[in-house]
MMTF fields as JSON, N, C-alpha, C and O atoms, coordinates in Angstrom:
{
  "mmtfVersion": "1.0.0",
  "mmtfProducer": "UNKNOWN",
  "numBonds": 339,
  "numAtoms": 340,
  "numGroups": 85,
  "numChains": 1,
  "numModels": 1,
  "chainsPerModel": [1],
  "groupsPerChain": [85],
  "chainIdList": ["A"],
  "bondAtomList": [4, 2, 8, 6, 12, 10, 16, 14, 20, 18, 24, 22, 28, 26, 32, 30, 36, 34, 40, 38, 44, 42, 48, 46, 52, 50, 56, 54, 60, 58, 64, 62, 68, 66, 72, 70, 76, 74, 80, 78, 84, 82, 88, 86, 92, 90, 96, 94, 100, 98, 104, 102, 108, 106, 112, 110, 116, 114, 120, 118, 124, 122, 128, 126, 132, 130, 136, 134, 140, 138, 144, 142, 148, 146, 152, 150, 156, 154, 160, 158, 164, 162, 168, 166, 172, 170, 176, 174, 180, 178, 184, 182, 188, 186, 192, 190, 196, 194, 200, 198, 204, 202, 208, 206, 212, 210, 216, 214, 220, 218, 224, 222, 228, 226, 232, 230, 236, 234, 240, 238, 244, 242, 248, 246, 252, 250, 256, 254, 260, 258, 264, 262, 268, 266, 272, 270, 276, 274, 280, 278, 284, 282, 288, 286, 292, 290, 296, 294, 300, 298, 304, 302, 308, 306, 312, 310, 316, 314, 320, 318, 324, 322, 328, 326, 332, 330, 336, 334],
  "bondOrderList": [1, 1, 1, 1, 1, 1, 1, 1, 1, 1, 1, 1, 1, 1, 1, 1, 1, 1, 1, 1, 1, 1, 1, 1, 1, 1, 1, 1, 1, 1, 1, 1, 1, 1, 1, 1, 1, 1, 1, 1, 1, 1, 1, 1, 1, 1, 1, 1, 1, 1, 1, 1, 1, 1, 1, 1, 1, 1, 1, 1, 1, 1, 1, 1, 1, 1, 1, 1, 1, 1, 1, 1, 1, 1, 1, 1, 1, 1, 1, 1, 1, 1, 1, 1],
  "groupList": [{"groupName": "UNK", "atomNameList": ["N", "CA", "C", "O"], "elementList": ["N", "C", "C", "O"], "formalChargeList": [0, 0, 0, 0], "bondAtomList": [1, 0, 2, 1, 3, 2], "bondOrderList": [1, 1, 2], "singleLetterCode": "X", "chemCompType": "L-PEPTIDE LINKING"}],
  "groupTypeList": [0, 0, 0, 0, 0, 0, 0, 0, 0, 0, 0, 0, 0, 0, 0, 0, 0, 0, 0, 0, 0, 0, 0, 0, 0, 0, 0, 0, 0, 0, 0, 0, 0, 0, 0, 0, 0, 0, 0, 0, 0, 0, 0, 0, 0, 0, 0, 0, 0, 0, 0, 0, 0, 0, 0, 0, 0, 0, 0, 0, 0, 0, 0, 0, 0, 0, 0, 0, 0, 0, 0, 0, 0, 0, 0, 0, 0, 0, 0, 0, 0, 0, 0, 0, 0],
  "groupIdList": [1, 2, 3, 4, 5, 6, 7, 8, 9, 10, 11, 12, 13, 14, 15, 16, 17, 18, 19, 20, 21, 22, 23, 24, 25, 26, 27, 28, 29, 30, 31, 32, 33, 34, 35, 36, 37, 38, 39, 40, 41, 42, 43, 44, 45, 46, 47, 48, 49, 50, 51, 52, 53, 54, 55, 56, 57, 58, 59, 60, 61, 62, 63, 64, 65, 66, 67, 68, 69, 70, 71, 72, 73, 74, 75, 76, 77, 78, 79, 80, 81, 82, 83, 84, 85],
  "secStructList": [7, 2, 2, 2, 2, 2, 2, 2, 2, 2, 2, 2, 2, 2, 2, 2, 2, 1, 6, 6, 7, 7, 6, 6, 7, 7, 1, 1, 7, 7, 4, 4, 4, 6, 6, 1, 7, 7, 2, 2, 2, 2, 2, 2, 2, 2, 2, 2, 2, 2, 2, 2, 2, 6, 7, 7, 7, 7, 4, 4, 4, 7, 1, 2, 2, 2, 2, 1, 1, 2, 2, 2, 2, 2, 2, 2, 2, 2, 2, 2, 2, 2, 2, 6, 7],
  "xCoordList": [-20.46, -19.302, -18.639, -18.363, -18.34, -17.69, -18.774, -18.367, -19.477, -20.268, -20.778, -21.341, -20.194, -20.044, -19.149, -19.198, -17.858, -16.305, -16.483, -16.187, -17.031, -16.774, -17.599, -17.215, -18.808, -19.551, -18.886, -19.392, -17.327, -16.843, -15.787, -15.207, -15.181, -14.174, -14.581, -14.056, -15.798, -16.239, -16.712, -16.487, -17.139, -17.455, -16.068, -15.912, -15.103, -13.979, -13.069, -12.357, -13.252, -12.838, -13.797, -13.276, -15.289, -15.736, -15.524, -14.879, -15.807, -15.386, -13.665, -13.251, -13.164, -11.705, -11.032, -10.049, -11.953, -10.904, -12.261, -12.047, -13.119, -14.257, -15.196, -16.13, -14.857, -15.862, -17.212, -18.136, -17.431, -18.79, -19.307, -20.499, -19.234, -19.497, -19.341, -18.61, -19.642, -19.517, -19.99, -19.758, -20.69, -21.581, -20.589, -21.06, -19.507, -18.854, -17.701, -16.81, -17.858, -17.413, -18.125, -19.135, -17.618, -18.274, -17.072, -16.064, -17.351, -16.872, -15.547, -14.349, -16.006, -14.484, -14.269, -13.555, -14.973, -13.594, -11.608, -11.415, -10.733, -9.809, -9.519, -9.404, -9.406, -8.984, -7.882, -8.115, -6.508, -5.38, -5.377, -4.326, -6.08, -6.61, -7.257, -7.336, -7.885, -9.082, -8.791, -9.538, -7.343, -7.247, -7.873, -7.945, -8.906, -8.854, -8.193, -8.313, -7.267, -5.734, -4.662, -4.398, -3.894, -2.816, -1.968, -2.406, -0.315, 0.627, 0.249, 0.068, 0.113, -0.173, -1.488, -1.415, -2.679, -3.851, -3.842, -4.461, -2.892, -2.954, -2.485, -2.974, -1.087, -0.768, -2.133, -2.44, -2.664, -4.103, -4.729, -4.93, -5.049, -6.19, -5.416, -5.953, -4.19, -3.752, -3.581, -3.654, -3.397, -3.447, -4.854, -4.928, -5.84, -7.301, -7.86, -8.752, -7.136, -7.303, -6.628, -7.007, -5.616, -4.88, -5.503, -5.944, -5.686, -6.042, -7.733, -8.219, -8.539, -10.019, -9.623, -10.267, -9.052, -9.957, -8.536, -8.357, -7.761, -6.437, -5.728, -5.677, -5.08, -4.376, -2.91, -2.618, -2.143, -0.598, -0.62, -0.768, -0.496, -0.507, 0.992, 1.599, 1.78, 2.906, 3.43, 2.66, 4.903, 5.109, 4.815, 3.666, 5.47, 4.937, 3.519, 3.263, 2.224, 1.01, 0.713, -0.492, 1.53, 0.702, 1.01, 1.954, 0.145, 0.306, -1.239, -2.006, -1.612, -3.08, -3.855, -4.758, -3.854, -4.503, -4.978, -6.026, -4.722, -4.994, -5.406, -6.38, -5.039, -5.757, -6.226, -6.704, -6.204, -6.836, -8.554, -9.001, -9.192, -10.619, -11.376, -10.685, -12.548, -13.367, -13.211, -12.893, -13.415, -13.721, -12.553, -12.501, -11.313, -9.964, -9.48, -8.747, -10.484, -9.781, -10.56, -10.184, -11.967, -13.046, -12.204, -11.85, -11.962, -11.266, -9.924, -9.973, -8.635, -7.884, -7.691, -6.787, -8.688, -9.565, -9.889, -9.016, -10.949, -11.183, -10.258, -10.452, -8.974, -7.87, -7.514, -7.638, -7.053, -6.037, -6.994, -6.745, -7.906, -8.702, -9.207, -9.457, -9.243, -9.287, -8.332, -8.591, -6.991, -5.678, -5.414, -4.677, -6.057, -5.92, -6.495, -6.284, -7.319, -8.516, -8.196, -9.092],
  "yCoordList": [-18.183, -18.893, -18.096, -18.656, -16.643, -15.759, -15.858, -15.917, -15.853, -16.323, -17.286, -17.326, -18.275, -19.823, -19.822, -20.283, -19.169, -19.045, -18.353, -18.652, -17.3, -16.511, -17.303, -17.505, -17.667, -18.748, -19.594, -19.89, -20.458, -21.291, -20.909, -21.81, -19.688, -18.809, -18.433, -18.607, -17.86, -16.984, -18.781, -18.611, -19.825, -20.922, -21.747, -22.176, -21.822, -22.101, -21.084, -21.511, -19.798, -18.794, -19.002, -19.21, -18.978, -19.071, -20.066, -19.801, -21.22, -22.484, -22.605, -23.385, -22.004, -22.42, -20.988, -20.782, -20.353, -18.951, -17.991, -17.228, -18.439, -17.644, -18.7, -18.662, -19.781, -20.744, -20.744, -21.088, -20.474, -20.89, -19.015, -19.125, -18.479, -17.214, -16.298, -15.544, -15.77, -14.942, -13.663, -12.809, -13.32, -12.267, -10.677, -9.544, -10.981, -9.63, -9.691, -8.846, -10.72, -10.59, -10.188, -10.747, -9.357, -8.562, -8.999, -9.589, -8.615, -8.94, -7.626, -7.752, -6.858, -5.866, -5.709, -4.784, -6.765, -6.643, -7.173, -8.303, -6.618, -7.142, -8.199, -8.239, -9.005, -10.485, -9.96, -9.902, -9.417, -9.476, -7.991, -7.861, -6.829, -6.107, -5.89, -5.036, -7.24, -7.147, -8.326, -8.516, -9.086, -10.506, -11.319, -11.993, -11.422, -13.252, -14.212, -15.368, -13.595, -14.56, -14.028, -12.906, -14.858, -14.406, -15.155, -15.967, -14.693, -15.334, -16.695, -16.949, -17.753, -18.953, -19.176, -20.016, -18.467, -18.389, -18.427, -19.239, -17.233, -17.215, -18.381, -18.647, -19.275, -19.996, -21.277, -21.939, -21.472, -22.402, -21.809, -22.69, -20.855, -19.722, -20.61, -21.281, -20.261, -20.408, -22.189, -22.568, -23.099, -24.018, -24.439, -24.961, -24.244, -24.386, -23.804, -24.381, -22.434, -22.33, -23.1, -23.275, -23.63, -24.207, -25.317, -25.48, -26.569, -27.955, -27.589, -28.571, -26.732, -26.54, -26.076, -26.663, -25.49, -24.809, -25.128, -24.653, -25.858, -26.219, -25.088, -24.547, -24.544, -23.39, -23.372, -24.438, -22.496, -22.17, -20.963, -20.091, -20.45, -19.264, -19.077, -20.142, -17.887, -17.758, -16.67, -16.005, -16.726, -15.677, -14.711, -14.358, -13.888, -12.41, -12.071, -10.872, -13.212, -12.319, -12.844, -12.959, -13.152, -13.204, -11.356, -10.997, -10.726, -9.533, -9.235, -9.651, -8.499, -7.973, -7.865, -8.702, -6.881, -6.498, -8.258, -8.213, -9.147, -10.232, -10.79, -11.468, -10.88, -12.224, -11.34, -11.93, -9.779, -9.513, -9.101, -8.449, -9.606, -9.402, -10.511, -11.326, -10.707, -11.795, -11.298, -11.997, -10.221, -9.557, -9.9, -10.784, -9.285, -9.774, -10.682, -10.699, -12.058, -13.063, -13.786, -14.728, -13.032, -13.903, -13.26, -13.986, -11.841, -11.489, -12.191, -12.957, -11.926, -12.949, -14.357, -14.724, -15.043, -16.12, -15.9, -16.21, -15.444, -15.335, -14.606, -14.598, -13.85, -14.12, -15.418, -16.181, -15.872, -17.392, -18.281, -18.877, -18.185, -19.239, -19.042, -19.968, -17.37, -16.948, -17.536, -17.99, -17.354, -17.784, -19.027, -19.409, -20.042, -21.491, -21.697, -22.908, -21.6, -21.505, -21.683, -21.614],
  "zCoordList": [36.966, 37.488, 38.602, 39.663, 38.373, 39.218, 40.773, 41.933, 40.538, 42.005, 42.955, 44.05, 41.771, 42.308, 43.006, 44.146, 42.345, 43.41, 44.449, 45.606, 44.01, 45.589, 46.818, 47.971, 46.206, 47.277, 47.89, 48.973, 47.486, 47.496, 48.027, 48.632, 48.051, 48.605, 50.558, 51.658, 49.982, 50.868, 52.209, 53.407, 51.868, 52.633, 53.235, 54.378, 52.058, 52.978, 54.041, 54.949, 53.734, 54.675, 55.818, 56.914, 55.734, 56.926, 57.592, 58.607, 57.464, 57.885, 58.4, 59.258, 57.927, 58.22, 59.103, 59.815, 58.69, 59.543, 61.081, 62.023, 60.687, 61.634, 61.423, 60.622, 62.292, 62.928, 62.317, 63.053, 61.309, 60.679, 60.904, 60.618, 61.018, 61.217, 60.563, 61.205, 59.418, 58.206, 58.45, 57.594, 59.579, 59.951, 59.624, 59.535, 59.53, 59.903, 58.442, 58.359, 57.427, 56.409, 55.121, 54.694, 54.655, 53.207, 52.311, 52.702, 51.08, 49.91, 50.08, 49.824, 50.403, 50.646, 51.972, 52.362, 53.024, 54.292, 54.239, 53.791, 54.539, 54.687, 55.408, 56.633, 54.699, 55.816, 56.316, 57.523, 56.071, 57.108, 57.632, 58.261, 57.651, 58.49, 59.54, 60.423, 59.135, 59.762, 61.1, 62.06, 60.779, 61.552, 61.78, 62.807, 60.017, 59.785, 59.605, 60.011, 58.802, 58.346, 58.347, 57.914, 58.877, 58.803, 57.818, 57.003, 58.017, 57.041, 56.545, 55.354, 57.748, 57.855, 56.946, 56.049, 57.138, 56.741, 55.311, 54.624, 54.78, 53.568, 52.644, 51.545, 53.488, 52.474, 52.733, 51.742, 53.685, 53.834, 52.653, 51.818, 52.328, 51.236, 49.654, 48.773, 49.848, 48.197, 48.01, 46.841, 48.899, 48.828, 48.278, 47.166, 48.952, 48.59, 47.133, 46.51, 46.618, 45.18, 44.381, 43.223, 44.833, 43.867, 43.569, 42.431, 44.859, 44.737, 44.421, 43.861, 44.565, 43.756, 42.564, 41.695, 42.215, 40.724, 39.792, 38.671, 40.365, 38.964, 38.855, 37.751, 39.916, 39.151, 39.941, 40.484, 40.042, 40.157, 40.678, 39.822, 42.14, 42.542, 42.309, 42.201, 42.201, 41.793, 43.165, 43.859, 43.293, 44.308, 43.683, 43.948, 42.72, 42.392, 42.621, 42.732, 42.739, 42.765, 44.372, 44.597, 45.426, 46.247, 46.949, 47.653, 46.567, 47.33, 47.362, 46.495, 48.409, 48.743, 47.71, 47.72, 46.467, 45.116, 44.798, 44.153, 44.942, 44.866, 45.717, 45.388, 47.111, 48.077, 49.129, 50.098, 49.192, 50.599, 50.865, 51.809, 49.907, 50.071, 49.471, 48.861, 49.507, 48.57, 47.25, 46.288, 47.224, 45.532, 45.108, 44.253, 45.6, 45.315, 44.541, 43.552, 45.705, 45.337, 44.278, 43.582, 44.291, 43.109, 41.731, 40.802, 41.77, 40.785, 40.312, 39.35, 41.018, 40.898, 40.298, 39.548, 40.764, 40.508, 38.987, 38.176, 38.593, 36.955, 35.898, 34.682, 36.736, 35.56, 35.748, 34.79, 36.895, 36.507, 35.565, 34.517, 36.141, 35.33, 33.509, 32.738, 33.161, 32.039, 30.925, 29.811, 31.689, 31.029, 30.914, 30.005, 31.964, 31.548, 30.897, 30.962, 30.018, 28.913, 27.456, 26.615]
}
C-alpha cells in the first residue's frame, strides 16, 4: 500500500509541480528547498491528500517532518491512514 501512495504522491507532484518531469525528484529531495512548491503548492499537496485518501490534514502537522519530501509524505500518509482504521 505504502508504495501505491507514494506512486500516487510522487505522479501528482510531477504532473502538477514539474511538468511531467520527475527526473530530478528522489524520495528525499526537498520540495520547498529545492523550489518545487511553494506555500501555494503545498496547500494544492494537502488538498489532494485529503480529497484521495479520506483524511484531515490538521494545522499543527503541516510542518516539513511531514510534507517536505516523498518519504515524508508517504510516511505521514500511513499514520493518518493507520489511525483512521
Amino acid at each position: 500500500m505504502a508504495t501505491t501512495n507514494n506512486y500516487q504522491i510522487r505522479q501528482f507532484i510531477t504532473n502538477t509541480f514539474l511538468f511531467g518531469d520527475d527526473s530530478k525528484l528522489q524520495n528525499d529531495t526537498s520540495l520547498t528547498a529545492n523550489g518545487i512548491i511553494d506555500s501555494t503548492g503545498i496547500l494544492e499537496l494537502i488538498s489532494f491528500l485529503e480529497q484521495t485518501y479520506q483524511i484531515k490534514v490538521h494545522d499543527e502537522e503541516l510542518i516539513p517532518e511531514n510534507l517536505d519530501t516523498l518519504n515524508n509524505i508517504s510516511q505521514f500518509l500511513e499514520r493518518k491512514l493507520s489511525c483512521a482504521e
